[in-house]
PDB file as gemmi writes it, atoms N, CA and C in Angstrom:
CRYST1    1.000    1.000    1.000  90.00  90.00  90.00 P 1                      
ATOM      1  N   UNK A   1     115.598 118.285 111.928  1.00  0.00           N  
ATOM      2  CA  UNK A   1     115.661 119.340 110.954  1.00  0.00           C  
ATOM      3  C   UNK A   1     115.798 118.704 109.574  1.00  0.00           C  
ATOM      4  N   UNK A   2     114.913 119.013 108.579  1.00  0.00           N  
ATOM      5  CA  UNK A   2     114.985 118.361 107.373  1.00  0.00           C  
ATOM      6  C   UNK A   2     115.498 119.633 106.399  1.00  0.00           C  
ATOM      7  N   UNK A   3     116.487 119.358 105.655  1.00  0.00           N  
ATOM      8  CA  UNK A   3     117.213 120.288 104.646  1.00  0.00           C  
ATOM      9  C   UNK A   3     116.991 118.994 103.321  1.00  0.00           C  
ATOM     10  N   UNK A   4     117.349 119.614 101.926  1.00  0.00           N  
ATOM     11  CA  UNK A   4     117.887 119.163 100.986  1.00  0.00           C  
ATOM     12  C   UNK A   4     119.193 118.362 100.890  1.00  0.00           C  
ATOM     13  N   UNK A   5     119.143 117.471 100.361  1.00  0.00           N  
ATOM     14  CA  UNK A   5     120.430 116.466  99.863  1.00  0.00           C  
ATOM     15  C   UNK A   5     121.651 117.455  99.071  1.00  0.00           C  
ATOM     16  N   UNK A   6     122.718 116.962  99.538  1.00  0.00           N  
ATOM     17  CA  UNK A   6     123.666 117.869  98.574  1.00  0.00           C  
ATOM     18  C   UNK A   6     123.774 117.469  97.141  1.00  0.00           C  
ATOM     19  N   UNK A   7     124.074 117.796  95.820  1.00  0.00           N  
ATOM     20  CA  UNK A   7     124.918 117.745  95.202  1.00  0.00           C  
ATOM     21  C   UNK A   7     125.373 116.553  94.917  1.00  0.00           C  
ATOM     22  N   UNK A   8     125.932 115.781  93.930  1.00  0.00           N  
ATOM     23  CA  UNK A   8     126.645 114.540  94.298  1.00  0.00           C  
ATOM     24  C   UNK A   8     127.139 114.685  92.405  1.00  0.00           C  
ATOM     25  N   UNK A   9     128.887 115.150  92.384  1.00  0.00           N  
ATOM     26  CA  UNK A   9     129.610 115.037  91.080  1.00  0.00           C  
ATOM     27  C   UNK A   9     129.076 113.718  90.181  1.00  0.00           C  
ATOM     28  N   UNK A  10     128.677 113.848  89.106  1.00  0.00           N  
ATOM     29  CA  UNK A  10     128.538 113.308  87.849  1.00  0.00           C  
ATOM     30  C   UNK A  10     129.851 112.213  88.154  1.00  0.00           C  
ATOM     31  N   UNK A  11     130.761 112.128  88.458  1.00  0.00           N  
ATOM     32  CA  UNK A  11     131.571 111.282  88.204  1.00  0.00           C  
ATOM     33  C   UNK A  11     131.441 109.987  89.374  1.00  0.00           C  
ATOM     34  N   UNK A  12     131.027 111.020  90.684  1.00  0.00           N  
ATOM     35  CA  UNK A  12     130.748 110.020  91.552  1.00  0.00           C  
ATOM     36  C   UNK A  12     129.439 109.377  91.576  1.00  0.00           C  
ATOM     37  N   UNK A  13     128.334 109.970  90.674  1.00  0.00           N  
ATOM     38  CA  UNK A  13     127.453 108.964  90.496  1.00  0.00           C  
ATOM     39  C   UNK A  13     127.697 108.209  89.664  1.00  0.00           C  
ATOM     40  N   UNK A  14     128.647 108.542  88.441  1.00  0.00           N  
ATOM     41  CA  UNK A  14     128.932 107.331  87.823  1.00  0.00           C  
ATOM     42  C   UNK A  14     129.590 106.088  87.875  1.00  0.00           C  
ATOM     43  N   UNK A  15     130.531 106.067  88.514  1.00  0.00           N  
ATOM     44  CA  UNK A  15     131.344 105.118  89.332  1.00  0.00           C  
ATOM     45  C   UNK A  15     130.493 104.243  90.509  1.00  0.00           C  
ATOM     46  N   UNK A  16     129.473 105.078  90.914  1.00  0.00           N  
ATOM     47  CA  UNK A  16     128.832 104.031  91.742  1.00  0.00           C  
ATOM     48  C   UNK A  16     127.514 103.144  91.231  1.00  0.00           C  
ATOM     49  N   UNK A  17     126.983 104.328  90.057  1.00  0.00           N  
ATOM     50  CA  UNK A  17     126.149 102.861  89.368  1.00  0.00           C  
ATOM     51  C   UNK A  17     126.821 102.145  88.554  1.00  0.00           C  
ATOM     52  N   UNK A  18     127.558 102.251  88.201  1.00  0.00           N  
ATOM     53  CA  UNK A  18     128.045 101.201  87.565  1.00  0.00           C  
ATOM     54  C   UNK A  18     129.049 100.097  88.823  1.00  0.00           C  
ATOM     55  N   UNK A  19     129.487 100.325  89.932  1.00  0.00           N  
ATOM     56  CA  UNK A  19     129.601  99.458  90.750  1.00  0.00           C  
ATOM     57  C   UNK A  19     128.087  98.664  91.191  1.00  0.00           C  
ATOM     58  N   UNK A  20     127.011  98.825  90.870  1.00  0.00           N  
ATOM     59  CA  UNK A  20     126.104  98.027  91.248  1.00  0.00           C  
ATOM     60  C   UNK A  20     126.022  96.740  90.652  1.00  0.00           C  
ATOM     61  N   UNK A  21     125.211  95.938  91.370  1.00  0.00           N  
ATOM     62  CA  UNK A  21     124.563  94.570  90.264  1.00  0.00           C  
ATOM     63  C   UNK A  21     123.633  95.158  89.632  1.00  0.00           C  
ATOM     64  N   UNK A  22     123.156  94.276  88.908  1.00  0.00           N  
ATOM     65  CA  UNK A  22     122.216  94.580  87.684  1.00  0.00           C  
ATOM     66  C   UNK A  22     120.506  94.306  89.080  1.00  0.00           C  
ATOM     67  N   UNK A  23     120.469  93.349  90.081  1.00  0.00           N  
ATOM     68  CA  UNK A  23     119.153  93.593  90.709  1.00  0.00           C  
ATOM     69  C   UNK A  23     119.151  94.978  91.474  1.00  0.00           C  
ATOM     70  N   UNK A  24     120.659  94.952  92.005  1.00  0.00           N  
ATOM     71  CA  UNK A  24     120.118  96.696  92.436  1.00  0.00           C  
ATOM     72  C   UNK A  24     120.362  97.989  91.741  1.00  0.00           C  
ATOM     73  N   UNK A  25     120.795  97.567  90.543  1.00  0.00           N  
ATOM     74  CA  UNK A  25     120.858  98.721  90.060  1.00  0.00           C  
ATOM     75  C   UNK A  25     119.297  98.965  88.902  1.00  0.00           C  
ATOM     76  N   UNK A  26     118.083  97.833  89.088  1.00  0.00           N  
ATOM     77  CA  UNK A  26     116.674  98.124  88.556  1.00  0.00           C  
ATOM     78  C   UNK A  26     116.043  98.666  89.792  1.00  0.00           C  
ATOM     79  N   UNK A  27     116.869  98.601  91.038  1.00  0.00           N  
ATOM     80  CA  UNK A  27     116.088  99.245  92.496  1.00  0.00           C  
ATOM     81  C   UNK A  27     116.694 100.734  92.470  1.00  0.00           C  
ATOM     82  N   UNK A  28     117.160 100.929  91.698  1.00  0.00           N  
ATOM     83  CA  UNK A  28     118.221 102.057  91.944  1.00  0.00           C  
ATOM     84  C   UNK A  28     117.184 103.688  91.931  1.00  0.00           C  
ATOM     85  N   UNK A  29     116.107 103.760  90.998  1.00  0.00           N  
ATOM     86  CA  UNK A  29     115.481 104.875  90.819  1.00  0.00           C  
ATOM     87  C   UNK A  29     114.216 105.153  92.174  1.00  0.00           C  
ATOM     88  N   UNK A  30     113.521 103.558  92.522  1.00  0.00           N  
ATOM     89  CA  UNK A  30     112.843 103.748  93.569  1.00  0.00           C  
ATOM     90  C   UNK A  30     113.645 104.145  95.113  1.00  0.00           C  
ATOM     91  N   UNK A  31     114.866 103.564  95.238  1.00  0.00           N  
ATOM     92  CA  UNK A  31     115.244 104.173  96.134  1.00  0.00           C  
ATOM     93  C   UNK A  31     116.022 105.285  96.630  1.00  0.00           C  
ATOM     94  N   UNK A  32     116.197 106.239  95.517  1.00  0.00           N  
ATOM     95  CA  UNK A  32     116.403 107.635  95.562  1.00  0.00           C  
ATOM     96  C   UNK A  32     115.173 108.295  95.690  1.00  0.00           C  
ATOM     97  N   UNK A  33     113.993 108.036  95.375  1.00  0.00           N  
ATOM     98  CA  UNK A  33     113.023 108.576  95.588  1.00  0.00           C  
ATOM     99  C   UNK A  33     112.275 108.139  97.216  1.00  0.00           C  
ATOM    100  N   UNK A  34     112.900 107.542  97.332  1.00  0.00           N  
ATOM    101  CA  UNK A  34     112.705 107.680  98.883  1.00  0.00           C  
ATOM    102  C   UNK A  34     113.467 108.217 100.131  1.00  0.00           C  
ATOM    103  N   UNK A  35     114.468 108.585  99.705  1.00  0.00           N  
ATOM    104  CA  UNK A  35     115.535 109.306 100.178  1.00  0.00           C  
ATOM    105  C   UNK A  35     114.777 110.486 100.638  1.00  0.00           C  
ATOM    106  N   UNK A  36     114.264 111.377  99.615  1.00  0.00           N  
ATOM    107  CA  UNK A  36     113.871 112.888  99.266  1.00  0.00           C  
ATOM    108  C   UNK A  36     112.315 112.936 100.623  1.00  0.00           C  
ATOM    109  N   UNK A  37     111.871 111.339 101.146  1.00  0.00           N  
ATOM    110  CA  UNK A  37     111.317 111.968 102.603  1.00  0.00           C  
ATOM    111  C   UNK A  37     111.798 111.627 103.782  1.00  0.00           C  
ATOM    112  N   UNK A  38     112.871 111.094 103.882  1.00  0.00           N  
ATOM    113  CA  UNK A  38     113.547 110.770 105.303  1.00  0.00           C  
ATOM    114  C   UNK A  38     114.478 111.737 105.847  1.00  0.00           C  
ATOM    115  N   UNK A  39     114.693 112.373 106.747  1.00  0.00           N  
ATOM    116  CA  UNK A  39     114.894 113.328 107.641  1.00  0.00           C  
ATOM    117  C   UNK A  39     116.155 113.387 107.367  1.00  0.00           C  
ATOM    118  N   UNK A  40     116.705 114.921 107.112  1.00  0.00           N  
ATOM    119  CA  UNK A  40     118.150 115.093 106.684  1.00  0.00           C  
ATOM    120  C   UNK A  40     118.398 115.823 107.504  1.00  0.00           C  
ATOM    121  N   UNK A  41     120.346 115.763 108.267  1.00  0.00           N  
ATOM    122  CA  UNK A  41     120.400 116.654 109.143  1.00  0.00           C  
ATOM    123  C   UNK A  41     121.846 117.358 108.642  1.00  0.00           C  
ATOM    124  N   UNK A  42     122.454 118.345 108.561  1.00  0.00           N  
ATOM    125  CA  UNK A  42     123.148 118.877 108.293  1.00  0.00           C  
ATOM    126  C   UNK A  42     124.311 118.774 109.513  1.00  0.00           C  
ATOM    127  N   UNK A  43     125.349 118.767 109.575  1.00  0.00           N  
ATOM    128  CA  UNK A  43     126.478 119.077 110.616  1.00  0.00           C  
ATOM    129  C   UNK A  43     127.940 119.725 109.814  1.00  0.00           C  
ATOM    130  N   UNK A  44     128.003 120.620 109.592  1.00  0.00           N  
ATOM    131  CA  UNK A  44     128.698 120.750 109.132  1.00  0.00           C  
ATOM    132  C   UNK A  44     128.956 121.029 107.537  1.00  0.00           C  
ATOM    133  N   UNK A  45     130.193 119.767 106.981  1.00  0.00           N  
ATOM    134  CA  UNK A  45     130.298 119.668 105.780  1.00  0.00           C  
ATOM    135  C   UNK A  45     129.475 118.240 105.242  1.00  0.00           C  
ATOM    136  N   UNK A  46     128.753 117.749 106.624  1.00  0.00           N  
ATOM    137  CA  UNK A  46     128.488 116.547 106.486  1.00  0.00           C  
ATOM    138  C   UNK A  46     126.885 116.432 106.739  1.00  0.00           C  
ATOM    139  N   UNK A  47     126.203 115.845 105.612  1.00  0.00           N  
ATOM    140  CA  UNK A  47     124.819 115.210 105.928  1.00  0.00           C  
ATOM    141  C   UNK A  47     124.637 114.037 106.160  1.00  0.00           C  
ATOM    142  N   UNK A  48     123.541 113.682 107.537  1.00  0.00           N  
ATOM    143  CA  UNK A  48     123.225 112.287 107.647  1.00  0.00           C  
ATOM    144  C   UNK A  48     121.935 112.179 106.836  1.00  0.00           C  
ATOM    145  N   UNK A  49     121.422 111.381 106.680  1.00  0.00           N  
ATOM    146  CA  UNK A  49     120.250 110.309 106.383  1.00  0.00           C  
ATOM    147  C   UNK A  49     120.038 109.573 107.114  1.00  0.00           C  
ATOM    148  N   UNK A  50     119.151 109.668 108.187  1.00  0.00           N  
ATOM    149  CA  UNK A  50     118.182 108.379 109.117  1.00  0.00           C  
ATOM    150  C   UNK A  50     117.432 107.285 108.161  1.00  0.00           C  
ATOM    151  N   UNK A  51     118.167 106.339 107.721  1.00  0.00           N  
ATOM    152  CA  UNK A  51     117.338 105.308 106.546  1.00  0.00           C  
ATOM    153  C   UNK A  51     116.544 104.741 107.373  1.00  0.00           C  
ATOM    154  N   UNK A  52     116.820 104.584 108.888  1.00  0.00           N  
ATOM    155  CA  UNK A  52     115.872 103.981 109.763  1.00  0.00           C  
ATOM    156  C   UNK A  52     116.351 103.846 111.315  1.00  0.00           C  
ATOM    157  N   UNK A  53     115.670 103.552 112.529  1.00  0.00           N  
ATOM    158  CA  UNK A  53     116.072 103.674 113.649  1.00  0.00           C  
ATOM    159  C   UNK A  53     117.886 103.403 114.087  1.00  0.00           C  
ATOM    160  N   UNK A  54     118.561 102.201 113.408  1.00  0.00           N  
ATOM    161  CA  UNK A  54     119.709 102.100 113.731  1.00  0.00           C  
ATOM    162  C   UNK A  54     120.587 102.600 112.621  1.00  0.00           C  
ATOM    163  N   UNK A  55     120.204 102.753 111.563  1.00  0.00           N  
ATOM    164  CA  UNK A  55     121.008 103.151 109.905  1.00  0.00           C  
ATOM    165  C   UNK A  55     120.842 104.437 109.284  1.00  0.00           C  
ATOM    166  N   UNK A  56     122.585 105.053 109.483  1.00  0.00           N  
ATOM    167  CA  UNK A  56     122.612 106.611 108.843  1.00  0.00           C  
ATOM    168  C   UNK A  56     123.465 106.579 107.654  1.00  0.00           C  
ATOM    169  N   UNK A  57     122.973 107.053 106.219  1.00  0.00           N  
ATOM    170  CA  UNK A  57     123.870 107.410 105.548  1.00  0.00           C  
ATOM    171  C   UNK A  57     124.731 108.521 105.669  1.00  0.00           C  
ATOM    172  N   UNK A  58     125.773 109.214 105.299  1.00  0.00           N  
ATOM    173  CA  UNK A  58     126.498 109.960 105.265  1.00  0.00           C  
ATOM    174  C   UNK A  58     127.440 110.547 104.344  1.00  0.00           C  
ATOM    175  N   UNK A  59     126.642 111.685 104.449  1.00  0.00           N  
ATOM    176  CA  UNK A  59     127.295 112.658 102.760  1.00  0.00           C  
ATOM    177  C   UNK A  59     128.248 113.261 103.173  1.00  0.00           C  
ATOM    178  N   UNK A  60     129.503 113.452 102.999  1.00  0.00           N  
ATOM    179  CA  UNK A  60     130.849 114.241 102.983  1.00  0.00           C  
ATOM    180  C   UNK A  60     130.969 114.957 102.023  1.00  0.00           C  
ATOM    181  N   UNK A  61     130.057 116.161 102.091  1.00  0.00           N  
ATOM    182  CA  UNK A  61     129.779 117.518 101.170  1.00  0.00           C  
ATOM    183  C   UNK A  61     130.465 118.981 101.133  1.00  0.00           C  
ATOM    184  N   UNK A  62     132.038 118.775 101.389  1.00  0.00           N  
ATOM    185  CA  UNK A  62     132.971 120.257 101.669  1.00  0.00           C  
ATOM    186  C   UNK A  62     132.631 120.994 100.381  1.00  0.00           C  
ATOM    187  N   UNK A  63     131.923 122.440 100.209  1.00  0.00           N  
ATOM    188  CA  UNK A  63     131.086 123.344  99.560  1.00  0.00           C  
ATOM    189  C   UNK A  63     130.058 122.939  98.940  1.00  0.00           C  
ATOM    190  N   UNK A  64     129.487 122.039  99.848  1.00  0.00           N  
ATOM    191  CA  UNK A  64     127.781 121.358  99.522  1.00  0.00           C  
ATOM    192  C   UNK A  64     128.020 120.772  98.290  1.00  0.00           C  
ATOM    193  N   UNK A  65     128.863 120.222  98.255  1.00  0.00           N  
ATOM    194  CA  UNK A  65     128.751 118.870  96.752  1.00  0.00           C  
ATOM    195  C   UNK A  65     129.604 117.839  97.178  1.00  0.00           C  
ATOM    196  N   UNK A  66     129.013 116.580  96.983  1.00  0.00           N  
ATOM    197  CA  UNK A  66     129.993 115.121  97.043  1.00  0.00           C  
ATOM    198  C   UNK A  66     130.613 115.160  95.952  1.00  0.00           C  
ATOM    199  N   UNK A  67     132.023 114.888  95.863  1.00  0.00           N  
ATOM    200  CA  UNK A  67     132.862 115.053  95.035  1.00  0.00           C  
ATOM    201  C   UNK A  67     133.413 113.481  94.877  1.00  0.00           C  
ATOM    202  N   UNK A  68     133.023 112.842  96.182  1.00  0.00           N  
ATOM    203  CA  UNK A  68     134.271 111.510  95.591  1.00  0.00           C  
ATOM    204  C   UNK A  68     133.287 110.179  96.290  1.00  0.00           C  
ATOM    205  N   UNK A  69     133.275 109.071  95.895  1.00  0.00           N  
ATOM    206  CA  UNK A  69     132.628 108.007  96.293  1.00  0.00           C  
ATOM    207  C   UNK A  69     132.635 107.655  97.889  1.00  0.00           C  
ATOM    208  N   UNK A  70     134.229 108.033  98.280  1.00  0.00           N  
ATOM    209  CA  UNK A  70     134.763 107.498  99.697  1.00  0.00           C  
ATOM    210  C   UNK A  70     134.209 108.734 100.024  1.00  0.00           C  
ATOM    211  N   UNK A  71     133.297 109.670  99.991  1.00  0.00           N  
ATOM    212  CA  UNK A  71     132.973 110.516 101.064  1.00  0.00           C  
ATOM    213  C   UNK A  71     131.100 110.463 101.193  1.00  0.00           C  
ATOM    214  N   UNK A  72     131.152 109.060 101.151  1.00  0.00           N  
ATOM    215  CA  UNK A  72     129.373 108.397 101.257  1.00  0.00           C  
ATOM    216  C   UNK A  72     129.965 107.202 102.284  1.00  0.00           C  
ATOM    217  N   UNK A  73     129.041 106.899 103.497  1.00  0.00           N  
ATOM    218  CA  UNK A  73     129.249 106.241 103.865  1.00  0.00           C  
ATOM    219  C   UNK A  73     127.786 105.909 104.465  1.00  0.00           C  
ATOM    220  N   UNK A  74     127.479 104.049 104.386  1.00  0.00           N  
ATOM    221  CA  UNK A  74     126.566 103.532 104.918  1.00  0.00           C  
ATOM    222  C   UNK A  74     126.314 102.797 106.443  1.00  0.00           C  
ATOM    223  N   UNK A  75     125.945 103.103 107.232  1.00  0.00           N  
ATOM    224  CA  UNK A  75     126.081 101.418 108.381  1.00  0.00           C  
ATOM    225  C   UNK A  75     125.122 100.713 108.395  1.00  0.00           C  
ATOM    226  N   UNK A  76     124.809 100.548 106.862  1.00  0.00           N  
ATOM    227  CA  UNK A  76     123.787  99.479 106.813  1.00  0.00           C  
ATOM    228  C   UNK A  76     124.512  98.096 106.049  1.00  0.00           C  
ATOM    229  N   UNK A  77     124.044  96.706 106.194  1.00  0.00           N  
ATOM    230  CA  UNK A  77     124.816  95.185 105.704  1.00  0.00           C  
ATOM    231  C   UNK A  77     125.481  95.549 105.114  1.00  0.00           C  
ATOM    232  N   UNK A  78     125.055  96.671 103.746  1.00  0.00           N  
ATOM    233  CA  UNK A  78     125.899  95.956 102.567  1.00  0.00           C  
ATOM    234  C   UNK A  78     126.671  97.115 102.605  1.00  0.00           C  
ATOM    235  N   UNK A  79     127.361  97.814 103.159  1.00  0.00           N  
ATOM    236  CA  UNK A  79     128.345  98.899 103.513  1.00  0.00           C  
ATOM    237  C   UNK A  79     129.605  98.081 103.274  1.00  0.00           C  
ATOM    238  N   UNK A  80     130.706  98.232 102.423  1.00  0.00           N  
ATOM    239  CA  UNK A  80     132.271  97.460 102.127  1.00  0.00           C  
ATOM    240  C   UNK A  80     132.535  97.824 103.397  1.00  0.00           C  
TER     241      UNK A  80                                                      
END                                                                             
């Protein structure tokens, strides 16, 4: 089932580009735009992202908006 991406607070995008490096943060516009065709599934308050056969992102969206950085989570390498 493919839905829309939630929401994501101005504050928590800001805090996370500016946690980038400077090489991924010139990757930063192509790979939001690839986001917008990979299969989104809703559960809840929570959206996954299939980035690929073994790797889901995960939006923690309580009234369909990410509000805080710790409610994104990756299981891909570079996940803290």
């Amino acid at each position: 089932m493919s839905q829309s991406l939630p929401p994501v607070a101005p504050s928590v995008t800001a805090e996370l580009v500016a946690a980038l490096s400077p090489r991924l943060s010139k990757r930063l516009d192509g790979g939001v735009g690839k986001l917008a065709g990979l299969p989104v599934v809703r559960d809840g308050d929570t959206v996954r992202i299939a980035l690929d056969d073994t790797t889901a992102l995960e939006l923690h969206a309580p009234g369909g908006v990410v509000r805080s950085a710790d409610a994104i989570r990756c299981g891909c390498l570079l996940a803290p």
